[in-house]
N, C-alpha and C positions, 0 to 999 in steps of 0.2 A: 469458338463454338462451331461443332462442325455442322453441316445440313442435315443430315442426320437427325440430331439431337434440335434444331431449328425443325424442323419439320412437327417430331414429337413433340416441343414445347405448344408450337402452334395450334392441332390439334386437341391438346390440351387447356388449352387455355380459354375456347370454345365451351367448355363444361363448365367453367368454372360461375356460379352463381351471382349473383350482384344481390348480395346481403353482407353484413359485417362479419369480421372475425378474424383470424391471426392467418397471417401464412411462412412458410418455411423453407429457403432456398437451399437445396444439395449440391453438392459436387459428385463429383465422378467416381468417389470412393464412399458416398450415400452419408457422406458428414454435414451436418446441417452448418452453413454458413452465413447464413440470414435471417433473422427471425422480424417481421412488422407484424404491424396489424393495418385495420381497415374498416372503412364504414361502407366501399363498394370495394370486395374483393375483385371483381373481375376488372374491373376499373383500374385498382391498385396494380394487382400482377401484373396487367398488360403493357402499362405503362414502363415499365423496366423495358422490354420487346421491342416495342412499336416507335420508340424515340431514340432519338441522337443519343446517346451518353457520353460523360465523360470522366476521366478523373478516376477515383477510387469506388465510383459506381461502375464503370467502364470493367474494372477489373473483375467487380462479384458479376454483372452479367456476362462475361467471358467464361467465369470460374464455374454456371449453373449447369446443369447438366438434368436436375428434373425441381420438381416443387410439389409440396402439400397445402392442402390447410384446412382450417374447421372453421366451422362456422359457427355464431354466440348467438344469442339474443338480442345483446346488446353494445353497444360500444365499449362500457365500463369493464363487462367480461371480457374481450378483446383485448382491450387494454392489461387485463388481470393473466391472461392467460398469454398473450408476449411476455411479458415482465416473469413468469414464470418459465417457460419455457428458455430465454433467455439466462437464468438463471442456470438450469440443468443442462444447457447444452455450450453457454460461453462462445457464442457464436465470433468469428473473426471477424467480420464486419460489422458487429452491432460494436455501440459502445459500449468499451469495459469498464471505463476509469483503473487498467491497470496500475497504475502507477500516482492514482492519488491518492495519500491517506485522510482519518479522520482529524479534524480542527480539533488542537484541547481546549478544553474548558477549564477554569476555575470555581472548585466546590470549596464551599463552605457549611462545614457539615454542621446540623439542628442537633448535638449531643449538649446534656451535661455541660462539658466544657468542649466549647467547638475548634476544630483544626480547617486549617485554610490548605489545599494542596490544587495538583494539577493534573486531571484526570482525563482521557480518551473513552472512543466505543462507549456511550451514557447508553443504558434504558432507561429513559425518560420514565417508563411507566413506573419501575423500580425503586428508582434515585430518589428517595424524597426531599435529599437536601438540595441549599441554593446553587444554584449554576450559574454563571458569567462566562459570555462570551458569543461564538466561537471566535477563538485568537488565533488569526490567519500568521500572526508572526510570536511564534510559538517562546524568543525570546523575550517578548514584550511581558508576554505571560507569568515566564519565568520571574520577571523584574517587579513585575507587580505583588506578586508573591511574596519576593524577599524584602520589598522594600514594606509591606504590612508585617511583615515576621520581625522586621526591626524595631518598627515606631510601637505597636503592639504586641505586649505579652501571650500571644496567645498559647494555649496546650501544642508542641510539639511533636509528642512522644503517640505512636499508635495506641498501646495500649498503657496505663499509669502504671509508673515503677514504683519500687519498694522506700525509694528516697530521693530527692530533688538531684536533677542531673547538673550539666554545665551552664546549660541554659537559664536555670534561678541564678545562678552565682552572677552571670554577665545580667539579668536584668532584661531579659527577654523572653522570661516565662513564671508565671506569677506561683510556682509550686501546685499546683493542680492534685499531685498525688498526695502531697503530706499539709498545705496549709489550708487554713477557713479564709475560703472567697467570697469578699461581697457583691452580694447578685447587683443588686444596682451599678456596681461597676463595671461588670461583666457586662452585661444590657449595655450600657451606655456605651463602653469600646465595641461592643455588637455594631449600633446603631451606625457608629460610624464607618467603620470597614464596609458597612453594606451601601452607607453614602456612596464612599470613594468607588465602591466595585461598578455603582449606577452614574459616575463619572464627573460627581462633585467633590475635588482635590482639594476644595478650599481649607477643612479641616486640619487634613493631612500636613499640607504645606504650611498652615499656620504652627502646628508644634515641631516639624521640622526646623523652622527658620526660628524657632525659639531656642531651638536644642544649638544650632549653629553659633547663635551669638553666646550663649551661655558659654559654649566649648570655645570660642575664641575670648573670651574675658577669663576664661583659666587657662588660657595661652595652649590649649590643648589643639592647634593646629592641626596637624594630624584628622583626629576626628571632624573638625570642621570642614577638611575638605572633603571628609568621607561623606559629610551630610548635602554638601553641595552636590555632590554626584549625583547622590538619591533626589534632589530636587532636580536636578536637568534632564533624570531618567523620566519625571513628571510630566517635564513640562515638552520634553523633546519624544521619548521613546513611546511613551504611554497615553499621547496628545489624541485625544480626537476628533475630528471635526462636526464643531455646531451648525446645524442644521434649522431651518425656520420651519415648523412644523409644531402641529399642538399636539398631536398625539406620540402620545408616551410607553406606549404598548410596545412591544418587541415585532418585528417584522424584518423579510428577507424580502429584496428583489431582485431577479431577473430579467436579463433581457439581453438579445446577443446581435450579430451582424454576421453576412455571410459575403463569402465572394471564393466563387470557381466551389471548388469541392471543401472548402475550409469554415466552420464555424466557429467566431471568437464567443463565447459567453463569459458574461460578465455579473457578478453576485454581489448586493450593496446589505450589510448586515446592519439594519438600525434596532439600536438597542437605547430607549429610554431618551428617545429625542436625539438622538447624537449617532451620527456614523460611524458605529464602532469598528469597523474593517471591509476588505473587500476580498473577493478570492475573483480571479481570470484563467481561464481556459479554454486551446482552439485546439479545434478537436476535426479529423478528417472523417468528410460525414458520407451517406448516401442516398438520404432521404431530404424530406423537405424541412422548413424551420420548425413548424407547427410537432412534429412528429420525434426531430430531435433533439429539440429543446425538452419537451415533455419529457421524452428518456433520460435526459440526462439530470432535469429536477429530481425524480422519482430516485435514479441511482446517488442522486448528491446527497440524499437524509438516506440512504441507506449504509452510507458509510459517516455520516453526522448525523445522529438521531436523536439529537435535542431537536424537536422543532418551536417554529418561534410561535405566534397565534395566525399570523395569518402571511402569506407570499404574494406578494405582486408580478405578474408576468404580462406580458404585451396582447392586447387584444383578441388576435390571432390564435392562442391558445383554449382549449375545448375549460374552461374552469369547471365546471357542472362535475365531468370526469373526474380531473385530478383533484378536486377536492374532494370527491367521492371517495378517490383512492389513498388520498393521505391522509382523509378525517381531517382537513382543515380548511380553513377560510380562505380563499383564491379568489384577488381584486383583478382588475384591469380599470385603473381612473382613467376618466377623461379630461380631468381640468385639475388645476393646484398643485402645492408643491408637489406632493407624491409623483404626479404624474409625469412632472419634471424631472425628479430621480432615476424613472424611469426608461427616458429620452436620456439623461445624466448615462446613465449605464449603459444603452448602445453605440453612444460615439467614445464612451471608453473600449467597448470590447472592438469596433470600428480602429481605434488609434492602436491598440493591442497587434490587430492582424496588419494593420498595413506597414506597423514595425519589421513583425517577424513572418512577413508571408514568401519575400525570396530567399530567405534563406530554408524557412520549412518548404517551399518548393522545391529548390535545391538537393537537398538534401533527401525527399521525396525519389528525384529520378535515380539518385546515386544511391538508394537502396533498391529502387526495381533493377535498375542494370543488375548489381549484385547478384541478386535473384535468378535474373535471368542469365549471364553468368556462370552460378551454380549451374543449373538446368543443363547447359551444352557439356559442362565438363562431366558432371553424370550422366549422360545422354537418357534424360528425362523430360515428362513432361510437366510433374508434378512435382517441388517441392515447398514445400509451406510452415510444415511444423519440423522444427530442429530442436533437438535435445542435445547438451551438451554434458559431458562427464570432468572430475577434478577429485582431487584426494585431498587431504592433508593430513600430516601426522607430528609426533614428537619424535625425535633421533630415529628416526627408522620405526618406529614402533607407536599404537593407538592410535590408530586411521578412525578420519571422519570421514562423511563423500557427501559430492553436494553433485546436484543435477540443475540445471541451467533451461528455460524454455524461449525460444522463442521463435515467435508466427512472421514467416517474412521478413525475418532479423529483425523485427521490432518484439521488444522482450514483454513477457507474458509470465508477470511477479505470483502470480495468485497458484501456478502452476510449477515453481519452484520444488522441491525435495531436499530434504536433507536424510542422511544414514549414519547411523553410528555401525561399526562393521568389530566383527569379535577380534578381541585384545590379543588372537591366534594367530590373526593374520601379521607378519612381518613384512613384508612387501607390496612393493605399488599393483604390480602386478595382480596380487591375491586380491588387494581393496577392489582392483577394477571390477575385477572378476565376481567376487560378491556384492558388489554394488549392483552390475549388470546384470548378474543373476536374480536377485530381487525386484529390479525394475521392469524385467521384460516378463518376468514369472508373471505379473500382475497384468500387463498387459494379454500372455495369453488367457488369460482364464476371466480374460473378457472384465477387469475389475477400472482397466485404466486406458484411458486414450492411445491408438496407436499415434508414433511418429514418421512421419518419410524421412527422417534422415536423424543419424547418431554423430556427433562428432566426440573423437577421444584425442587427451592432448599427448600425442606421442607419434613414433613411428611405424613399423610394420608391427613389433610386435604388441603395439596396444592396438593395432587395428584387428591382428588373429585371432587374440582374446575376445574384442568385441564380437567377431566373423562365426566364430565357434559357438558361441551361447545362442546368439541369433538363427541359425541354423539346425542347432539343436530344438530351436522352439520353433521350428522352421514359421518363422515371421519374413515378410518381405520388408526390409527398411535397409534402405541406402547406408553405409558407411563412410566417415573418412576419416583420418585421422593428421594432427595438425604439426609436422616436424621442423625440429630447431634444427639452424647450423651450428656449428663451430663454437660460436660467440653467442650460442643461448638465444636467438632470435628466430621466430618463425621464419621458416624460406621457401615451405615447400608442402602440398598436398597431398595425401598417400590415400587411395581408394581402395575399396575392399578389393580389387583385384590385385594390390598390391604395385600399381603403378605411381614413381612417384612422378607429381606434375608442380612445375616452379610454377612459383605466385609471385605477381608480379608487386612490389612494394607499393606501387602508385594506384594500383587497381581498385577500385571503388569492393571487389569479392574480399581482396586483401583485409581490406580496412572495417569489411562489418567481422568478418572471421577474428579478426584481432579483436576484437570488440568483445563478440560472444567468449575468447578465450580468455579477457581479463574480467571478464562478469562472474563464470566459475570458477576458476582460479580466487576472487577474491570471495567468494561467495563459499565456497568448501574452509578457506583460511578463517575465514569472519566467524563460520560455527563452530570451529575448533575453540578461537579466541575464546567467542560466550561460553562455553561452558568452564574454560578454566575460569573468566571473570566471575562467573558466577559462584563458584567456589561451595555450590551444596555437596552435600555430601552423598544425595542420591544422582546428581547428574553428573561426577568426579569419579564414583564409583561401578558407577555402569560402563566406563572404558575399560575396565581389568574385567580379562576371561575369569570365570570359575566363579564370581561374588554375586550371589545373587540376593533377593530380597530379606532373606533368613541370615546370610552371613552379613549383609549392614546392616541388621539389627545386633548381632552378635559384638561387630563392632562397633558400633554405637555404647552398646551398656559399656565396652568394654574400658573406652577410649573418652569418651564423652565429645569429643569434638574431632573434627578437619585438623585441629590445627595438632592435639593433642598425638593425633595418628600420625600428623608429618614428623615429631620428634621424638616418634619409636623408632625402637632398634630393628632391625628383621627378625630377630631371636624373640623380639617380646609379641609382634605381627603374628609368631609363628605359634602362637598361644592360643590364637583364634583359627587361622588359617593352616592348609598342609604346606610344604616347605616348598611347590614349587608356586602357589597362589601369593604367598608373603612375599616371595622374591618378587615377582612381577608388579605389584601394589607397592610396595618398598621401591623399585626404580621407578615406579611413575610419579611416587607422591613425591621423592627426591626432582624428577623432571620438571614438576611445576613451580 
């Protein structure tokens, strides 16, 4: 921070009120990088200023350059309007949880005849069938599933076929679409599935080990020890631990531990008297406990939106708020077991970080180096956000492109891109070029985030391509592009001046660049794969030029299916299509 900008903050910070409400730290290029809040703004601000920092706080006060904020009425608003703001602006220093997903759950749907499966992303308000969970070990999940899909008949099938499938004949589905089910039976395998799901196996494991001995007194071996599995998956995979407590209600706790700039939080899911799982997370912070624990409850049920009836969190936390703001019930015990679970989960997220704190240290300085680094060799002084580019195609032909983000070389998933790129383009060169040309087009017309820096995987001339579009949009963003030797192997860095500069193999710059290069690389590959995996016929068909929504219908009545289309001739193709669209739809269905 120069004196300059020390000077202006100073004077500024003099205005600043001592009432609640959000505020908003900029950089240099006026990008919001920080977003809190406050119950004494001038209080809050100045305290960044006026103290020692260090660590990843250290970095956003260097990074400031000016600050805003508003003022609420109240805290709750404050609260409401970070968490928004936040939202719209993905600040680099706030937390994102990029890279967590959602817990699945296990629904067991209130139909007719009900189906057990394993669903993510719930609206609660929505959803009216039963939920179980959330299963932090998403196999366990899985296991539970099939090991009820075995013992019990239940419905299968989405919607009821026209006659009993495989599933009546094996004995694992009681004919749903063509037999008369009796409801007391139905009910009664209800009752129990919904035992087992709230964590009493005793049932289950009784008509298993009945089914075991029966299948070994008919020397069907084999099957017995198929049924052994399913009991050890029981007793081993699906085990949860009992808990001495009377309340049977569903509840989440939190509670975390800090040291230096690192917060481990720690999540205990009790579900019906039993701990049914836990999730951990340490997360580089810059605020205090109170302030980032709170953010990080609030973004946890944003991406898990079952919530339970009520969360436990550490005294220190504002409850009045956050239960204002989740609509739910928010403890802090002071006595009983609860309150021991409580203590239970900061000397877990306590044992969590002092595991992995030098090596996330570690590895902490060997991406600022990186960084810094970068910075000399583009004689800058800014670089932070990098966008990465990647193609993939079939033999030369049906290009995908996939775009790559990330802040500080720490990758930034939510901000990913993918392109399907028209079935005209033949070469990598054209994909680049239409990829880039879309990407940046959006950026000027002010639709999308600028970046400071572009990387392309290639030599000079993927870096020209890049250089040219770029210029044409006259955008200011750093170039480089990432070239192989000999032997296929990155060696060397090419800048839009077109200099190239050896990389040194051992170099910490090396090593996040390779990084970023096999994340789009696999990341452009992966959404080729999904669409062939997926195999519709509207996502197969949108990679050939010339077909548009009117000719996959045409083909559709014509063909009736994907598969029917792959074992047309081009002469029969060319019934629907002109002769040179059937050719190119003919070598691509043959491609797949």
């Amino acid at each position: 921070m120069t004196e300059e900008v020390k000077n202006y903050i100073k004077e500024k910070l003099k205005l600043v009120p001592e009432l609640p409400g959000s505020y908003q730290m900029k950089n240099s290029d006026g990008l919001i990088i920080y977003v809190g809040k406050a119950k004494n703004l001038k209080r809050r601000v100045s305290s960044y200023f006026n103290k020692t920092q260090t660590g990843k706080t250290l970095m956003l006060v260097n990074d400031i350059t000016d600050f805003e904020y508003i003022v609420t009425s109240t805290e709750l608003e404050s609260l409401i309007l970070e968490i928004t703001l936040i939202k719209k602006y993905n600040p680099k220093y706030n937390i994102l949880l990029k890279d967590d997903k959602s817990y699945p759950y296990i629904e067991f749907t209130k139909e007719k005849y009900p189906r057990l499966k394993i669903v993510r992303n719930i609206n609660r308000k929505k959803n009216k069938n039963r939920l179980y969970g959330p299963y932090p070990n998403v196999s366990a999940a899985r296991k539970t599933v099939n090991i009820i899909n075995r013992v019990y008949p239940l419905r299968k099938c989405d919607n009821l076929k026209k006659e009993v499938c495989l599933y009546y004949h094996i004995g694992e589905c009681l004919g749903y679409c063509q037999k008369e089910i009796d409801e007391g039976c139905l009910n009664n395998m209800c009752d129990e599935i919904i035992a087992f799901l709230n964590g009493n196996s005793d049932i289950i494991k009784a008509k298993l080990e009945s089914q075991m001995e029966r299948a070994s007194q008919d020397m069907n071996y084999e099957r017995a020890m198929e049924i052994r599995d399913m009991l050890n998956d029981i007793d081993i995979t699906l085990a949860k631990q009992k808990i001495s407590i009377n309340t049977k209600y569903n509840f989440d706790i939190f509670n975390c531990y800090r040291h230096n700039n690192y917060l481990s939080v720690e999540v205990f899911f009790i579900r019906e008297g039993l701990l049914f799982g836990r999730h951990d997370k340490i997360l580089s912070v810059v605020d205090s406990d109170e302030e980032a624990l709170m953010e990080y409850i609030i973004k946890f049920y944003e991406k898990n939106n079952v919530m339970p009836k009520e969360i436990i969190v550490p005294s220190y936390i504002d409850r009045d708020i956050l239960s204002e703001f989740l609509n739910i019930k928010v403890s802090s015990p002071t006595r009983g077991d609860i309150k021991k679970l409580l203590e239970l989960a900061s000397e877990n997220a306590k044992i969590k970080l002092e595991e992995k704190e030098e090596t996330l240290s570690n590895s902490e300085k060997a991406r600022l180096q990186a960084v810094e680094d970068l910075k000399k060799i583009l004689k800058t002084d800014h670089v932070s956000r990098i966008e990465a580019f990647d193609n993939s195609h079939l033999f030369g032909t049906f290009y995908v492109g996939g775009m790559v983000v990330f802040d500080d070389f720490l990758p930034n998933k939510n901000e990913y891109r993918k392109f399907k790129i028209d079935a005209s383009v033949k070469d990598d060169l054209g994909a680049m070029r239409e990829v880039l040309y879309r990407r940046y087009y959006r950026v000027l017309m002010n639709e999308e985030k600028k970046c400071d820096l572009i990387v392309v995987d290639g030599g000079e001339t993927q870096v020209n391509v890049c250089k040219k579009i770029i210029e044409d949009f006259k955008l200011d963003i750093k170039i480089i592009g990432l070239k192989k030797d000999d032997k296929h192997r990155t060696s060397s860095l090419i800048d839009e001046n077109l200099n190239e500069i050896p990389l040194d193999r051992h170099s910490n710059l090396f090593i996040f660049l390779s990084k970023i290069q096999e994340e789009v690389h696999n990341y452009a590959i992966s959404y080729h794969r999904n669409i062939k995996s997926k195999g519709t016929l509207s996502s197969l068909l949108d990679m050939v030029d010339g077909i548009g929504e009117k000719r996959k219908k045409e083909l559709l009545r014509k063909f009736g299916s994907l598969k029917k289309m792959k074992e047309a001739s081009e002469e029969e193709l060319e019934t629907v299509l002109n002769k040179d669209i059937a050719n190119n739809l003919y070598n691509y269905l043959k491609s797949l």
